[in-house]
Wavefront OBJ file of the C-alpha trace (Angstrom):
o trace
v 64.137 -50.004 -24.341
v 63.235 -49.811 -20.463
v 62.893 -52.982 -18.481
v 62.476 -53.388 -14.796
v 64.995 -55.308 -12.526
v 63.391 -58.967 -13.130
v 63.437 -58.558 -16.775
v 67.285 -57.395 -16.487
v 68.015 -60.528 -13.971
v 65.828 -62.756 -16.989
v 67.908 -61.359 -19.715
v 71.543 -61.747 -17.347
v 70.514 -65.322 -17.001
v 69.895 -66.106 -20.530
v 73.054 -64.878 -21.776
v 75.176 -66.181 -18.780
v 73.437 -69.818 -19.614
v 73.314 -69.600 -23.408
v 76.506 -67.210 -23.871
v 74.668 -64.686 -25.786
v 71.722 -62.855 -26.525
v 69.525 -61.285 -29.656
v 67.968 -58.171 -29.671
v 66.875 -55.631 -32.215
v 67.997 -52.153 -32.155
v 66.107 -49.123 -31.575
v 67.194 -45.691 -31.374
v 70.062 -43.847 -33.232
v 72.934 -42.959 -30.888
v 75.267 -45.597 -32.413
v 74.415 -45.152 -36.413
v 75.655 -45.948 -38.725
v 77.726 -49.109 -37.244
v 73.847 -50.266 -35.669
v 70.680 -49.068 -37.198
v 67.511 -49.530 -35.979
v 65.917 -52.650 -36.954
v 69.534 -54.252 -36.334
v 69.732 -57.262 -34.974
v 72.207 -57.583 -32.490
v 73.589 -60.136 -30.633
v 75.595 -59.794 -27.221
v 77.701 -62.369 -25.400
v 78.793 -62.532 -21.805
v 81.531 -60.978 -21.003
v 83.253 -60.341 -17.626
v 83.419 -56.748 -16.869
v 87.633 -57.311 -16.490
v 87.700 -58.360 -20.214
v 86.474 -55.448 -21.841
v 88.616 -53.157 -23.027
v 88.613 -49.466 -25.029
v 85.732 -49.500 -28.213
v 83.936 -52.073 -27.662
v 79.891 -51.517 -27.563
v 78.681 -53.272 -24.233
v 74.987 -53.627 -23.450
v 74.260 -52.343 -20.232
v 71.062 -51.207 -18.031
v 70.837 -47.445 -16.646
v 70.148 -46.311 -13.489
v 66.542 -45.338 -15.091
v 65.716 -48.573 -16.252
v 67.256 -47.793 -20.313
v 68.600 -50.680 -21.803
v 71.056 -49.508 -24.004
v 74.317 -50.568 -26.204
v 77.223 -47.887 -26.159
v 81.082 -47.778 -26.741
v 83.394 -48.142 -23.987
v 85.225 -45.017 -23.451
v 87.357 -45.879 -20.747
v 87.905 -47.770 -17.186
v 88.359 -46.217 -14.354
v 88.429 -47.322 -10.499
v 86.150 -44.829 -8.394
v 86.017 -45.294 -4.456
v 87.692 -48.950 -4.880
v 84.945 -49.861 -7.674
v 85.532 -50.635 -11.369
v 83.556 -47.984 -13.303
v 82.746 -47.319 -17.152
v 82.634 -44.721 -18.974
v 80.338 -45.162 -22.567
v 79.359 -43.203 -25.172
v 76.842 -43.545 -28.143
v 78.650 -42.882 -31.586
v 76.338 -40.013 -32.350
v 75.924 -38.849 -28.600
v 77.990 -35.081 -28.090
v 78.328 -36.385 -24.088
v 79.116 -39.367 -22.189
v 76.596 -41.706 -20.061
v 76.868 -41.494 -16.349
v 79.376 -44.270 -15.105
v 78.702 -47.692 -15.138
v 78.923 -50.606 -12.762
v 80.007 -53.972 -12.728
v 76.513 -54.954 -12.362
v 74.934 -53.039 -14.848
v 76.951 -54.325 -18.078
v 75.182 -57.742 -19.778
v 77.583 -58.297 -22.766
v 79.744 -57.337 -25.036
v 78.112 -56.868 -29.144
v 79.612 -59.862 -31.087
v 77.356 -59.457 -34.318
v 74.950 -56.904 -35.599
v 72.883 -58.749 -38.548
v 72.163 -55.873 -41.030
v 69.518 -57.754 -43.540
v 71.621 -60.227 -45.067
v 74.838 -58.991 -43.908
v 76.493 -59.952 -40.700
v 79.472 -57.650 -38.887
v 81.508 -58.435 -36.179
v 83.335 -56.414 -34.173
v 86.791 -57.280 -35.781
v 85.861 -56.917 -39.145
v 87.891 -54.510 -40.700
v 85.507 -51.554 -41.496
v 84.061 -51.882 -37.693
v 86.993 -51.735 -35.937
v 88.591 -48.647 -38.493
v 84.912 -46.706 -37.652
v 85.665 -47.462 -33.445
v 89.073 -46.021 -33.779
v 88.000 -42.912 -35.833
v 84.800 -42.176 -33.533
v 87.494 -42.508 -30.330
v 90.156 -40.440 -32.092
v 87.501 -37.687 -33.644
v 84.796 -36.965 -31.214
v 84.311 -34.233 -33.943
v 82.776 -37.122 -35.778
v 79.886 -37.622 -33.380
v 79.016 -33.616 -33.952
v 78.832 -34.277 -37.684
v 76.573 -37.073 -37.154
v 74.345 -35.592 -34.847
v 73.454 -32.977 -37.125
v 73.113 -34.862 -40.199
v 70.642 -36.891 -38.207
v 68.790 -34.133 -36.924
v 68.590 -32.904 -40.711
v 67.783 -36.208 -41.640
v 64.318 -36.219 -39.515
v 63.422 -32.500 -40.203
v 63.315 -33.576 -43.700
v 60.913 -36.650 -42.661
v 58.357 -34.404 -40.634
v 58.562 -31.713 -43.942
l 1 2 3 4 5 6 7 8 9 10 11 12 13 14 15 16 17 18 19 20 21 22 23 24 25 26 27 28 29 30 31 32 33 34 35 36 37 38 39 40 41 42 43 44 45 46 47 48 49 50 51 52 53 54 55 56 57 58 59 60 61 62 63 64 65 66 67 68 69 70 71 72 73 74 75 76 77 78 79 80 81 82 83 84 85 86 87 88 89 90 91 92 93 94 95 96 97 98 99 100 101 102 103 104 105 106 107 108 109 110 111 112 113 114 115 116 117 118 119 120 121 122 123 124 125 126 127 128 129 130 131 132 133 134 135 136 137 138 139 140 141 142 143 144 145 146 147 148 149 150 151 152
């Protein structure tokens, strides 16, 4: 989803004054742990709190609003910078500010079904897509199979 600069200031206010934030899902770069049509709700977090695996909703530098796994933390130039990745992505997303991240996923509402992040099947699928980047290969393709078969 792109959104300009107010809409990301809007959206950083609401979930700094509420403490979280809906939104569906589009896209397919984290399936199968969010599908689109998802519902997913965010809370703040600070940037310091983070930590390995968790999927943080940030904006790109090109405007993308988008919800990826945290790979890992690193300090560039005296700056906190993060490194996420989309379950089915092959490479990572450029680096990540401070400024850029909104929240951290507390929920995804899958029809009547509702996941956190510590539920036991969630946080086994983080720690295999982190330990098995061959994973994100496998899904990749059977995705791309998946939608040649649609268009057939």
């Amino acid at each position: 989803m792109l959104i300009d600069e107010p809409i990301f200031k809007l959206l950083k206010k609401a979930i700094n004054k509420d403490g979280c934030l809906e939104l569906p899902a589009f896209g397919n770069s984290m399936f199968p742990y969010i599908r689109a049509d998802d519902v997913c709700r965010f809370s703040y977090c600070h940037p310091s709190e983070l930590k390995k695996g968790d999927v943080v909703l940030v904006q790109l530098q090109t405007g993308q609003l988008i919800a990826h796994r945290l790979v890992k933390k690193q300090i560039v130039n005296y700056q906190h910078v993060f490194i996420l990745k989309g379950d089915t992505n092959l490479g990572f997303d450029k680096p990540i500010e401070e400024g850029q991240i909104l929240g951290k996923l507390v929920c995804v509402k899958k029809q009547n079904i509702h996941l956190t992040p510590d539920h036991f099947i969630m946080r086994l699928w983080g720690g295999m897509i982190l330990t098995f980047p061959v994973l994100s290969g496998i899904l990749r393709k059977y995705l791309n199979r998946k939608l040649k078969l649609q268009f057939k």
